[in-house]
VOGU-3710 file (C-alpha; in Angstrom, 3 decimals, decimal comma):
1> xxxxxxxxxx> -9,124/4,899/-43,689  -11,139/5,087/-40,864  -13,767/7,935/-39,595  -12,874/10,297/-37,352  -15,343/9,007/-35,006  -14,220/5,733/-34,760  -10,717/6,720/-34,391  -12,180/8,511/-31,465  -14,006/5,755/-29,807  -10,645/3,805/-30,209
11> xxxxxxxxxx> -8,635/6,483/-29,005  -10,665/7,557/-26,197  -10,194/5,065/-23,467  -6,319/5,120/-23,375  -6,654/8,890/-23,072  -9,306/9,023/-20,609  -8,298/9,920/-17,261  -11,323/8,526/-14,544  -13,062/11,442/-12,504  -11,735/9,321/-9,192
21> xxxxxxxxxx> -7,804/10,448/-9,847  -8,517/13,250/-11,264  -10,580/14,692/-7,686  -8,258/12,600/-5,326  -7,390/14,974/-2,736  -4,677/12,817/-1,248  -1,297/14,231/0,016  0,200/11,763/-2,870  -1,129/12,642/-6,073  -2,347/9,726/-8,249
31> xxxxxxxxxx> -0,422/10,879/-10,778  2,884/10,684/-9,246  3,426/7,155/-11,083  5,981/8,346/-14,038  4,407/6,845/-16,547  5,251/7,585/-20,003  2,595/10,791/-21,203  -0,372/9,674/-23,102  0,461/12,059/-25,722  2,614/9,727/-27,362
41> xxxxxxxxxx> -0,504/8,758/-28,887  0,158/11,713/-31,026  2,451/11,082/-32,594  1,372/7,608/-34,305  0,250/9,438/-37,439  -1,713/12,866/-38,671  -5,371/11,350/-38,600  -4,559/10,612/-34,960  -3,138/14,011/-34,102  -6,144/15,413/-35,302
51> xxxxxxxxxx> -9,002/13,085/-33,349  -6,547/12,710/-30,429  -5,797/16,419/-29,931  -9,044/17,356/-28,227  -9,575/14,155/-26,216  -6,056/14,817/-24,809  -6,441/18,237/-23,467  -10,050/17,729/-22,223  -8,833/16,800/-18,627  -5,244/18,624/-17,732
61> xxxxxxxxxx> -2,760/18,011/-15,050  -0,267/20,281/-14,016  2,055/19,183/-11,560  5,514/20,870/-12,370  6,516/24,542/-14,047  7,787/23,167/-16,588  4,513/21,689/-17,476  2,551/25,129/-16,932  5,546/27,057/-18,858  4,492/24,290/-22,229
71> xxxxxxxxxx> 1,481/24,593/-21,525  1,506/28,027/-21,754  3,000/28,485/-25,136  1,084/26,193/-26,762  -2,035/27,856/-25,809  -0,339/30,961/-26,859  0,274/29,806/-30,318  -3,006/27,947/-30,660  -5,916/29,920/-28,024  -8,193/27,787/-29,717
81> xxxxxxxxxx> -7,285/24,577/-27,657  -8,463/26,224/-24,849  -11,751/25,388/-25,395  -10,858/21,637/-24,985  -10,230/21,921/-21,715  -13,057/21,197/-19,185  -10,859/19,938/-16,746  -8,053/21,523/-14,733  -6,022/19,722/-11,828  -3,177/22,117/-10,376
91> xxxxxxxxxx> -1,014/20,576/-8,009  0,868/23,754/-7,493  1,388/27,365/-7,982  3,680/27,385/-11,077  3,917/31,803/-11,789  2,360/33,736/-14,128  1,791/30,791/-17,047  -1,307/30,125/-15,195  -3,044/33,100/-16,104  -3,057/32,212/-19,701
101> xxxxxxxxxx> -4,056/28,652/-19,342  -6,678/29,839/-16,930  -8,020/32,597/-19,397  -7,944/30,656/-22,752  -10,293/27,837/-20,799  -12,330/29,811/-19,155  -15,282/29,241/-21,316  -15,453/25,605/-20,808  -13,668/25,041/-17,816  -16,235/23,068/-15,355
111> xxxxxxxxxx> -13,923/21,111/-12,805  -10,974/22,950/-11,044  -8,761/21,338/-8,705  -6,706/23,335/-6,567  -3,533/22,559/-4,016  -2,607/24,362/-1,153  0,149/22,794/-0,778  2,693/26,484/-1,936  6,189/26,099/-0,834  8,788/29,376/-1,402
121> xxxxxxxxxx> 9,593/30,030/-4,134  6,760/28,945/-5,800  4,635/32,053/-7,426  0,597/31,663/-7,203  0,706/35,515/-9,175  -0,810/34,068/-12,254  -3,731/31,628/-10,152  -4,749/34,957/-8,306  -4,996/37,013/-11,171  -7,165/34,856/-13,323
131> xxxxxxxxxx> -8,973/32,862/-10,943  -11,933/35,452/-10,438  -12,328/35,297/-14,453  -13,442/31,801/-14,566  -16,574/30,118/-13,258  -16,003/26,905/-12,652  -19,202/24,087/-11,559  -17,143/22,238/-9,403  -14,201/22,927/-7,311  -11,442/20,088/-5,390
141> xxxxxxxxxx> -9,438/21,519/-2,719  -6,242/19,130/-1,915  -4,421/20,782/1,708  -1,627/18,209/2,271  -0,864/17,480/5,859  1,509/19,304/7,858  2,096/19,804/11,463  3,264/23,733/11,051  1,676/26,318/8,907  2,520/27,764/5,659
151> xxxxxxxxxx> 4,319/30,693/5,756  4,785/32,608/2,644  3,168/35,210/0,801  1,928/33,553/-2,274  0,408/30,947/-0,164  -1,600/33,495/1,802  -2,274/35,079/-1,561  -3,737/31,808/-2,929  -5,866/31,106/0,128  -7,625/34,478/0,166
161> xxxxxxxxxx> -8,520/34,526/-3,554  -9,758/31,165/-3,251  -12,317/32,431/-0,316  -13,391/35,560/-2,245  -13,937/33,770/-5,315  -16,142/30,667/-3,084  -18,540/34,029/-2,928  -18,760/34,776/-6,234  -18,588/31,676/-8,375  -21,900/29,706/-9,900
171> xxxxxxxxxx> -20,022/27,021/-8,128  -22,875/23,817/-7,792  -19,940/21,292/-5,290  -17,209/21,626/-3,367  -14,988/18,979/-2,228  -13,405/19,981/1,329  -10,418/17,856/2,816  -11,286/18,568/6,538  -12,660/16,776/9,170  -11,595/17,009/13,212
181> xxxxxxxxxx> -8,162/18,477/12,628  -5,801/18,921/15,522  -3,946/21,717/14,623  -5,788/25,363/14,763  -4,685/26,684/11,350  -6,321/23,823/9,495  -9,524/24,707/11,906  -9,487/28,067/11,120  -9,382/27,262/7,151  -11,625/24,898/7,486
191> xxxxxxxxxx> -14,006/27,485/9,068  -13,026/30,370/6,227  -14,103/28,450/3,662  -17,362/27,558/5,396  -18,041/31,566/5,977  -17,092/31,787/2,324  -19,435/28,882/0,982  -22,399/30,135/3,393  -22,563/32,989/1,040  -22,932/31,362/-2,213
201> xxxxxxxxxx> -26,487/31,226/-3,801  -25,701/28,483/-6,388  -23,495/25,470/-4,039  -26,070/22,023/-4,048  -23,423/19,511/-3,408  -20,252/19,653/-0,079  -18,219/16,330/-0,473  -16,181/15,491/2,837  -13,431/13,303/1,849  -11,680/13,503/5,869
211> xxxxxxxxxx> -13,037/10,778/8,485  -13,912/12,883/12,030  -15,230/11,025/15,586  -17,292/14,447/16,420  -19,204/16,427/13,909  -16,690/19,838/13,285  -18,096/22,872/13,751  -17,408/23,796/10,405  -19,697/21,466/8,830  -22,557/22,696/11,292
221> xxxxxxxxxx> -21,877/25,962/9,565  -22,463/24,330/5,774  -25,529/22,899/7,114  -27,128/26,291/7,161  -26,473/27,094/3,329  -30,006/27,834/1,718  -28,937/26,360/-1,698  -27,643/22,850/-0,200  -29,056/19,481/-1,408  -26,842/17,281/0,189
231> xxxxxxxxxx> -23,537/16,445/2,302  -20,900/13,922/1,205  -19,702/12,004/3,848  -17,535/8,773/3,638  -18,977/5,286/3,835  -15,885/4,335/6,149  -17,103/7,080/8,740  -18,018/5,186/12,375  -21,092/4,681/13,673  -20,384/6,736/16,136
241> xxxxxxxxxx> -19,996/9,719/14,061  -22,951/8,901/12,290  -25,033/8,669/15,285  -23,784/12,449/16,114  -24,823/13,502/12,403  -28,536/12,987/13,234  -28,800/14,882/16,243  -28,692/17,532/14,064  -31,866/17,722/12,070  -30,008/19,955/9,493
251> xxxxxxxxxx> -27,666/17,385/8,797  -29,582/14,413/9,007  -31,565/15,722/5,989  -28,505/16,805/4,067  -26,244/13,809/5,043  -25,534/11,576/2,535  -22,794/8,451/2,480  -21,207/7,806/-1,094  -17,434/6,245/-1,672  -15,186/9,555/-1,633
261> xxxxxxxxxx> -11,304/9,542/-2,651  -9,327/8,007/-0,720  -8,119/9,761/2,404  -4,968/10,709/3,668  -6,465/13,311/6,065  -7,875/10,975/8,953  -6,370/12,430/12,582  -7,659/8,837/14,236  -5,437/6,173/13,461  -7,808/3,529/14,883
271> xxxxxxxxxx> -10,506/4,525/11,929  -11,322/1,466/10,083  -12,851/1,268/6,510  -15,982/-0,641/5,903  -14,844/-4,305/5,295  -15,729/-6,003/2,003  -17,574/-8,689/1,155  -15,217/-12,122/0,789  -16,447/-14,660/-1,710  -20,245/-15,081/-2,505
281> xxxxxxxxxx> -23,026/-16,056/0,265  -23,130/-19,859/0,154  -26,880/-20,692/-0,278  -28,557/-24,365/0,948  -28,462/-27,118/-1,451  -31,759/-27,864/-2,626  -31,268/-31,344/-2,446  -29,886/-32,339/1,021  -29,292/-36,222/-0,187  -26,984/-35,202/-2,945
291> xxxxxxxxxx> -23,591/-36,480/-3,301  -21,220/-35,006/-5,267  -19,365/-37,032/-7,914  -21,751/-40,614/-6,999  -21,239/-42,219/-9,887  -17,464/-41,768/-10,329  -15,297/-44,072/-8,534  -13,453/-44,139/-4,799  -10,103/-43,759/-6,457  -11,431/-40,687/-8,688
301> xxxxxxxxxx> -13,255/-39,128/-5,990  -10,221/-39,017/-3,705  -7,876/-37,187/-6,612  -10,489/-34,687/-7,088  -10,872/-33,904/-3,358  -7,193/-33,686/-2,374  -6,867/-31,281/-5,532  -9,850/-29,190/-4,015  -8,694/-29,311/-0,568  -4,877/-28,457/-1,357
311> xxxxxxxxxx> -7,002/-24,851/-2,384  -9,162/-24,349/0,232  -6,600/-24,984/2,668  -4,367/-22,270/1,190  -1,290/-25,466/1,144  0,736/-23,386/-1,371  0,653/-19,744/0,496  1,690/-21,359/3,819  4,663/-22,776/1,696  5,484/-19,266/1,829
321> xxxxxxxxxx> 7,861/-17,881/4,506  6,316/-14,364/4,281  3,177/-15,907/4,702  1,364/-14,531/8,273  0,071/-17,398/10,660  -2,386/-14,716/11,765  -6,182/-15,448/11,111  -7,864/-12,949/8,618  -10,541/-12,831/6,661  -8,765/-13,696/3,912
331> xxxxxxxxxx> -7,144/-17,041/5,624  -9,550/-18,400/8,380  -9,373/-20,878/10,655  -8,952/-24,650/8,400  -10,525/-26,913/10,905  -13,843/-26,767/10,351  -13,451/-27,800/6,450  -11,695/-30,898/8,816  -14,991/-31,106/10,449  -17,800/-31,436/7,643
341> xxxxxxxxxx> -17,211/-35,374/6,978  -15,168/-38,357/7,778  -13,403/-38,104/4,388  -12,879/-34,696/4,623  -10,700/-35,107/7,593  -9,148/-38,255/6,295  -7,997/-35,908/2,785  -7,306/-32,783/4,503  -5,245/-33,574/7,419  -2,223/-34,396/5,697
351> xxxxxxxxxx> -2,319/-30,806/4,304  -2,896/-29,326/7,773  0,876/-30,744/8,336  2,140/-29,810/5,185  3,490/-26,613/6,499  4,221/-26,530/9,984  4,841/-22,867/12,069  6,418/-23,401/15,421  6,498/-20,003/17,199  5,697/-21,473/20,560
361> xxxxxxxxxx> 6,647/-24,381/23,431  2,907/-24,936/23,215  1,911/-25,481/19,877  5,599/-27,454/19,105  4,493/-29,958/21,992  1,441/-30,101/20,329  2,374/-30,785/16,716  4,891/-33,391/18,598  2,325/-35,266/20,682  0,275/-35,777/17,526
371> xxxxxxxxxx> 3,222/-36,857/15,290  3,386/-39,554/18,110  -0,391/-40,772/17,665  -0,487/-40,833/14,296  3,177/-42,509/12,946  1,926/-41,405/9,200  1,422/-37,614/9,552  5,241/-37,329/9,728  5,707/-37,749/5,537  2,641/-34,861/5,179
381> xxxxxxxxxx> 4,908/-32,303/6,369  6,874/-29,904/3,696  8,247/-27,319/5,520  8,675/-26,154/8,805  9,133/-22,889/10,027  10,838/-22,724/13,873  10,989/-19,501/15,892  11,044/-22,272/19,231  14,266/-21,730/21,524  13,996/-25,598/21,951
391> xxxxxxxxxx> 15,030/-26,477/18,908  17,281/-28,770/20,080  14,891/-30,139/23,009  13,616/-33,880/22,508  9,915/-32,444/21,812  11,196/-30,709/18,324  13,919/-33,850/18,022  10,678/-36,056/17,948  9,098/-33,917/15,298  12,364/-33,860/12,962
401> xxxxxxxxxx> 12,638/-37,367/13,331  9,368/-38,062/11,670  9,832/-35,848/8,815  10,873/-37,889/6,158  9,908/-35,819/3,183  10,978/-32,410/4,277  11,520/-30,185/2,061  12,431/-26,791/3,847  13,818/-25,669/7,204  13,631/-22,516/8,502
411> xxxxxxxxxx> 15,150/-22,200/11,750  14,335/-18,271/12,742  16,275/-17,503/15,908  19,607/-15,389/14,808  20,738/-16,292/18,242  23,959/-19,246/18,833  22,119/-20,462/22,472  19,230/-21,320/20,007  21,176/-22,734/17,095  21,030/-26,220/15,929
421> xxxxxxxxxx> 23,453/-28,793/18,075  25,765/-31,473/16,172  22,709/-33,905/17,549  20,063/-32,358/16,051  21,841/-30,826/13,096  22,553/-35,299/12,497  19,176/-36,234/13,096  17,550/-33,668/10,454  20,420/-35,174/7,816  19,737/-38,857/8,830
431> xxxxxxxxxx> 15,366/-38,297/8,434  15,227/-35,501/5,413  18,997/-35,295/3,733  18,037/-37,010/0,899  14,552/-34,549/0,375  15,428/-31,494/2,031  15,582/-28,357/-0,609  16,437/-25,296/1,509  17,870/-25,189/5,159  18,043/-21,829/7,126
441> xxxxxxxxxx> 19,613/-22,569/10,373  21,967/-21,589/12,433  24,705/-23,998/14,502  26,141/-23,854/17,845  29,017/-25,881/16,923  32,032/-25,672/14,424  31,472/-28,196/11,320  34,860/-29,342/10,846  34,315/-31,490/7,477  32,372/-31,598/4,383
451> xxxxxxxxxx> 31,091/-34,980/4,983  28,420/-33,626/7,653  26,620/-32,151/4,320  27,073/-35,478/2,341  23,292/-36,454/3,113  21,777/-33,036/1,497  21,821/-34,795/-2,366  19,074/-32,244/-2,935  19,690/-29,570/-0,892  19,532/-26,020/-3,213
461> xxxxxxxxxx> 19,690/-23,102/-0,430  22,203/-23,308/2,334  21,579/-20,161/4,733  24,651/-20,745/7,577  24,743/-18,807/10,740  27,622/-19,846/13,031  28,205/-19,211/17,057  31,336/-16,621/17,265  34,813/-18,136/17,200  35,618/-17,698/20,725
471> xxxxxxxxxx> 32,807/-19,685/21,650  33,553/-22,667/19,545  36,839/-25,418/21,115  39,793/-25,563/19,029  38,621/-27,143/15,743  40,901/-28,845/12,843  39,586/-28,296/9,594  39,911/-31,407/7,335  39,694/-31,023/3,783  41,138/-34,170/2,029
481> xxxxxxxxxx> 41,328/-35,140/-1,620  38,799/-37,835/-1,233  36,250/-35,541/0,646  36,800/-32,380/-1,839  36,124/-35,168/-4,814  32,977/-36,583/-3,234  29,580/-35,588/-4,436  28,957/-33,408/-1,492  26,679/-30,426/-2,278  26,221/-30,779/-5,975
491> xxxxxxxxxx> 22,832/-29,121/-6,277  23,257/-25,939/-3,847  23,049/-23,096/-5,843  22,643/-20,176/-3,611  24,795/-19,933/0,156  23,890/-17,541/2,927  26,518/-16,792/5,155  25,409/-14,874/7,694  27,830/-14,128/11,014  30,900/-15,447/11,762
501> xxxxxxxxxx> 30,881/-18,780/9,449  34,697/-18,834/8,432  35,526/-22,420/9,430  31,909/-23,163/7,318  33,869/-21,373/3,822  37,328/-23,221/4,626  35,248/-26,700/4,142  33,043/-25,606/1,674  35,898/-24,161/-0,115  37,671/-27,107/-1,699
511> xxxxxxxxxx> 34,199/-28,813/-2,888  33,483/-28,211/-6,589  29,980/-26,797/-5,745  29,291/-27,580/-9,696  25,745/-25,940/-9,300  26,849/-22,283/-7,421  25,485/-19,276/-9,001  24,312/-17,083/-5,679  26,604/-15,905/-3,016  25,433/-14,187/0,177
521> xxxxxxxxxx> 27,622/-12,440/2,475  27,239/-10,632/5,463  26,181/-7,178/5,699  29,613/-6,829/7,942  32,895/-8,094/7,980  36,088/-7,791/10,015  38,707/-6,880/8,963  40,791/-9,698/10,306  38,414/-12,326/8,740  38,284/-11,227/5,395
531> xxxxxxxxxx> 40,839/-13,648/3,580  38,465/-17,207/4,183  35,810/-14,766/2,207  38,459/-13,153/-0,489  39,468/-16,860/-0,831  36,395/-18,149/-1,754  35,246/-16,428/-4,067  39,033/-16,622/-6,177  38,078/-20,458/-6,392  34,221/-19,766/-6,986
541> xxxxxxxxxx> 34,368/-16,172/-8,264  33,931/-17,734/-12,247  30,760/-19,558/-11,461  29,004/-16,948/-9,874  25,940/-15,138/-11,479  24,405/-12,908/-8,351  26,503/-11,576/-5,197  25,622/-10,009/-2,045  28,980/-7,865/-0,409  29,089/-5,362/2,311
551> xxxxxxxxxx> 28,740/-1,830/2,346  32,059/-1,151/3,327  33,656/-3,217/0,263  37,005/-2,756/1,494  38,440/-6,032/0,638  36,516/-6,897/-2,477  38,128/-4,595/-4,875  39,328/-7,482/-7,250  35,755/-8,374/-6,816  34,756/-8,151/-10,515
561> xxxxxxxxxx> 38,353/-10,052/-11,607  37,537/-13,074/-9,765  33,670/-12,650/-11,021  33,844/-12,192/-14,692  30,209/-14,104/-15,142  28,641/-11,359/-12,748  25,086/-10,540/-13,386  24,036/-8,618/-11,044  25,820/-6,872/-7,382  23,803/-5,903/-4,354
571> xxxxxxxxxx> 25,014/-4,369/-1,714  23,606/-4,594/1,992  23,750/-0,702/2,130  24,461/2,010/0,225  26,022/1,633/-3,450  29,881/2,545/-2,391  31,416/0,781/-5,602  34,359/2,587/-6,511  36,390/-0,059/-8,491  38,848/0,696/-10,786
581> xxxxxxxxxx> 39,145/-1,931/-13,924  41,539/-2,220/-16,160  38,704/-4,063/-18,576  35,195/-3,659/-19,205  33,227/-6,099/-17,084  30,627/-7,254/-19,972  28,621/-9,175/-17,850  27,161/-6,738/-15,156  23,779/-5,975/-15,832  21,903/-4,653/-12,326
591> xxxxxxxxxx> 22,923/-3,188/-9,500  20,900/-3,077/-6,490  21,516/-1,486/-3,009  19,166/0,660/-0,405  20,080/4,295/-1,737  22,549/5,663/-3,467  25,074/8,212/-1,867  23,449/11,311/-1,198  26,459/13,967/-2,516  28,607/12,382/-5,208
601> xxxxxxxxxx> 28,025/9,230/-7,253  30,957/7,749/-9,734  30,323/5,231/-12,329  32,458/5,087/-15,172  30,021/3,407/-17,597  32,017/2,754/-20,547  33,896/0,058/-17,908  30,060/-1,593/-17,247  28,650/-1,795/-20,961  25,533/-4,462/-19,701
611> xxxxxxxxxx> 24,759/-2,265/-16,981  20,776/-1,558/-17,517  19,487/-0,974/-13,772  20,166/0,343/-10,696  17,952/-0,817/-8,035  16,751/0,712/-4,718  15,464/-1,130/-2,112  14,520/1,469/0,539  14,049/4,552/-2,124  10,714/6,310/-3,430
621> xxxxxxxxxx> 10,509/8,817/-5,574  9,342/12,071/-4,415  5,842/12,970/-5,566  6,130/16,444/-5,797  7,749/19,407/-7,481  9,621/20,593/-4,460  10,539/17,243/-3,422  11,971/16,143/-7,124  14,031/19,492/-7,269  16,078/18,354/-4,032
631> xxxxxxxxxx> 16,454/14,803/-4,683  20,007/13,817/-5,424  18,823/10,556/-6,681  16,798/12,365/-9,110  19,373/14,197/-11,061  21,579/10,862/-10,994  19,035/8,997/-12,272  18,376/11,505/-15,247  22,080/11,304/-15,852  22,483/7,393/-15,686
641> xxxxxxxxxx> 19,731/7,472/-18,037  21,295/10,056/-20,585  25,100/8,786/-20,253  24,732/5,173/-20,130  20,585/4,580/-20,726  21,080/2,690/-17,013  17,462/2,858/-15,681  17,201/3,433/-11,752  13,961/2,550/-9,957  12,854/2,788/-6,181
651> xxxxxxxxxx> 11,534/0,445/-3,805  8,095/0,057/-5,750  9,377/-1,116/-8,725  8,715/2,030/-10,478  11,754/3,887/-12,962  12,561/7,372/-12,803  10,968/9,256/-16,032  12,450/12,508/-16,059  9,369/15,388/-16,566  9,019/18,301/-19,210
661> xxxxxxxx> 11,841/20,811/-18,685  12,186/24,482/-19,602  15,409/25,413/-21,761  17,350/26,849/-18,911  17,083/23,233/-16,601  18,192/21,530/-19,888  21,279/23,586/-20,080  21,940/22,674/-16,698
//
């Protein structure tokens, strides 16, 4: 068995919470993550309930009722865990429970963090009762942003007991979450508390955790505070601002620039933080005649550089096609690694071509013009990214024509004038069918057979857009037994159709399309083009792993008949399923959409047994009391959880973990 102490030591890191969330005055609280509670610790054994106990209620955070109301009783039942506490963080007002927890911790209470952020009905009775029995050393104020005051009693009731008891506390700092504000009730709070500080005898330390372009008057007002060491402000503060702080002689003594909290509070949106340091400062070699690598050979030396330059180039984030073309700190300008030798511009110019963005007439004629000077740059290039109207224009022709090991093609414009033409669309096949991976294009004209795709062996990702119908001649479709038999489109696993690509699914149709797992339709169909969709997936439905369908899914009701392999369904929109099956679909395990319907939600779960997760792709959790109480998606998510243990998460990633509830919500 193992001391208490050194169970302690163990056990004290993983229920530590760092001084930096616990003061964090931002309008999200830190510790809105719903994460499972550290008190799970507890519950390991006895020897750990005993060490753990104290380290666990040493720093408290209260940010629901329900919390308080536990809280509460088990101070009731135990007043001697009281004296663990040292520090509070109250995100709230949470009634008359916090006049016990206040009371039994009064003794060792040091750090007190307080919210102003009191919505009706939320009761501050038990804060204002017991708040002028403690003494705490340091206080936090948190005053979320709004553009309209407060109006409610216990709110008013909070904000005056605060300012009497800023007179009467030992308190040695304050952290204030004001700086130029805009609005004249966070002014005149602002300038309340100052009156109320201005009479303390004991205050050393005023943190400022708000940015401000002029000096608020405010702060003038703390500089005259006998008992004051020293003023807070933010490293990230201008120089401007800075400059204005030592024109007072007051505050130039007392001003002092640490890292605060982050802040939410700034009323300049052009306010930029203090950038950081990238990398280490390269110092001069010692020896200026030194040669890396002398004694290994030419061949050697070459591997070795390509390998570093393929880095420093950043070849594998350009791959990317979220990757910004903008300069950065983070991704300079390349050419001057071009420009520190001979070889170094022999090894790293391939890679300068490896990924190719043409957003411009300008820089495509460029890239062209040197694809025509130097006939071997052509196989460098991997992938090429094209937001150029010209795509079709013998400048970008030239530059397709030399790209023999292309790999991707991205053409961006969702526009048919800008869409690949039957010449250019032939060209790409004839240079880079055989190497080409993905292809996102779009076409201005009607592919009327399968054998225009028999040069993509290779090709994995087909995103299609299509001109409208109307636009397009009259077109026969031909589909033979030969063509449907040929090895056409083996590899593709994943097809984007995006617009109006129906003459694209009647060819595609009859292929076997062996490797298929991904489907992608658009976010909107008509009504009177739905069967070339419907009949595609009958003859593909069995083969299919992931599938994109509209919101409206009117249409795609036998949609999970035809898809018995389904993994997972996402829909463009909102989750409108509302199949009925007549078996369990056993495959289904995730469903993903952008919200779920804000009234009523239906999902017979004993008909999904796989189902795990429920995704939402333009959904965060609310980070607040007030905000979880009237969230739909919360209470779904608590139920999805409890019927079917179906886990829902938001656009971050994160899972709902449902939060401490009295008796009376559980009944509910």
């Amino acid at each position: 068995m193992l001391p208490d102490e050194i169970i302690s030591e163990i056990l004290s890191p993983a229920l530590k919470v760092p001084d930096e969330l616990f003061s964090d005055p931002s309008d999200v609280s830190p510790f809105a993550t719903y994460s499972p509670s550290t008190s799970a610790y507890l519950l390991v054994c006895k020897d750990w309930l005993r060490v753990a106990t104290p380290l666990l209620y040493h720093v408290v955070v209260l940010r629901s009722k329900s919390q308080a109301n536990a809280l509460e009783k088990v101070l009731r039942a135990n007043p001697e865990f009281g004296r663990f506490i040292k520090k509070l963080r109250v995100e709230g007002g949470y009634g008359a429970a916090m006049q016990t927890i206040l009371e039994a911790a009064a003794s060792t209470l040091r750090d007190l963090f307080l919210s102003l952020g009191i919505w009706s009905p939320d009761s501050t009775s038990g804060l204002c009762k017991a708040l002028p029995r403690i003494n705490p050393h340091r206080v936090i104020i948190s005053d979320p942003w709004m553009h309209k005051p407060l109006k409610n009693k216990h709110f008013e009731a909070l904000l005056n007991t605060i300012n009497s008891c800023l007179r009467t506390w030992d308190i040695q700092a304050i952290n204030l979450p004001y700086g130029n504000e805009p609005y004249w009730f966070r002014v005149n709070r602002a300038d309340e508390f100052a009156k109320s500080l201005a009479q303390s005898t004991s205050l050393r330390i005023v943190q400022i955790s708000a940015l401000f372009d002029t000096v608020p008057h405010f702060i003038r007002r703390l500089a005259d505070i006998p008992s004051l060491q020293c003023i807070d402000f933010p490293t990230s503060l201008r120089d401007g601002a800075r400059s204005l702080i030592d024109t007072v002689p007051k505050l130039k003594a007392l001003a002092r620039y640490t890292n605060n909290p982050k802040n939410l509070h700034s009323n300049s949106s052009d306010l930029e933080t203090a950038p950081s340091a990238i990398g280490a400062e390269i110092t001069t070699s010692l020896n200026p005649d030194f040669v890396p690598m002398s004694s290994a050979s030419e061949a050697t030396r070459k591997v070795i550089w390509r390998r570093v330059l393929f880095f420093a180039l950043d070849v594998e984030e350009r791959r990317d096609p979220a990757f910004s073309p903008r300069w950065n700190e983070k991704y300079p300008s390349r050419v001057p690694i071009l420009c520190v030798s001979k070889s170094f511009n022999r090894l790293a110019l391939p890679y300068l071509y490896d990924s190719l963005r043409l957003d411009s007439w300008l820089k495509t004629t460029s890239v062209a013009q040197q694809l025509q000077q130097y006939d071997n740059l052509g196989s460098s290039i991997h992938s090429i990214f094209s937001a150029d109207s010209r795509v079709n224009s013998g400048i970008m022709i030239t530059i397709l024509s030399r790209a023999i090991n292309l790999r991707f093609f991205y053409h961006k414009s969702y526009s048919a004038t800008y869409a690949l033409s039957r010449d250019t669309f032939k060209i790409l096949a004839s240079t880079a069918g055989a190497s080409l991976v993905e292809l996102h294009a779009g076409f201005d004209f009607a592919p009327s057979s399968a054998v225009l795709f028999q040069p993509f062996a290779q090709l994995r990702v087909l995103a299609m857009r299509t001109a409208d119908p109307p636009n397009w001649p009259n077109t026969t479709v031909t589909s033979s037994l030969s063509e449907s038999l040929a090895p056409v489109l083996n590899s593709l696993h994943s097809l984007r159709i995006d617009g109006w690509s129906i003459l694209c699914l009647n060819i595609l149709k009859d292929l076997s399309l062996a490797s298929l797992h991904t489907l992608i339709l658009p976010p909107s169909i008509d009504n009177g083009n739905l069967e070339p969709f419907i009949e595609f997936i009958k003859i593909h439905g069995k083969r299919l792993l992931h599938l994109v369908v509209p919101s409206d899914t009117e249409g795609f009701e036998d949609t999970f008949e035809l898809c018995p392999n389904l993994i997972d369904l996402e829909f463009h929109d909102e989750y409108t399923l509302a199949h009925s099956l007549e078996a369990p679909h056993t495959s289904l395990t995730k469903i993903i959409a952008t919200n779920l319907p804000p009234k009523t939600f239906e999902l017979d779960v004993e008909m999904f047994p796989s189902l795990k997760h429920i995704e939402l792709r333009d959904f965060k959790w609310p980070t607040t009391e007030r905000g979880i109480n009237q969230s739909g998606c919360v209470s779904i998510a608590e139920a999805l959880l409890v019927v079917g243990g179906i886990k829902v998460t938001d656009s971050t990633g994160k899972e709902w973990v449902p939060r401490v509830k009295s008796a009376r919500a559980r009944k509910r």
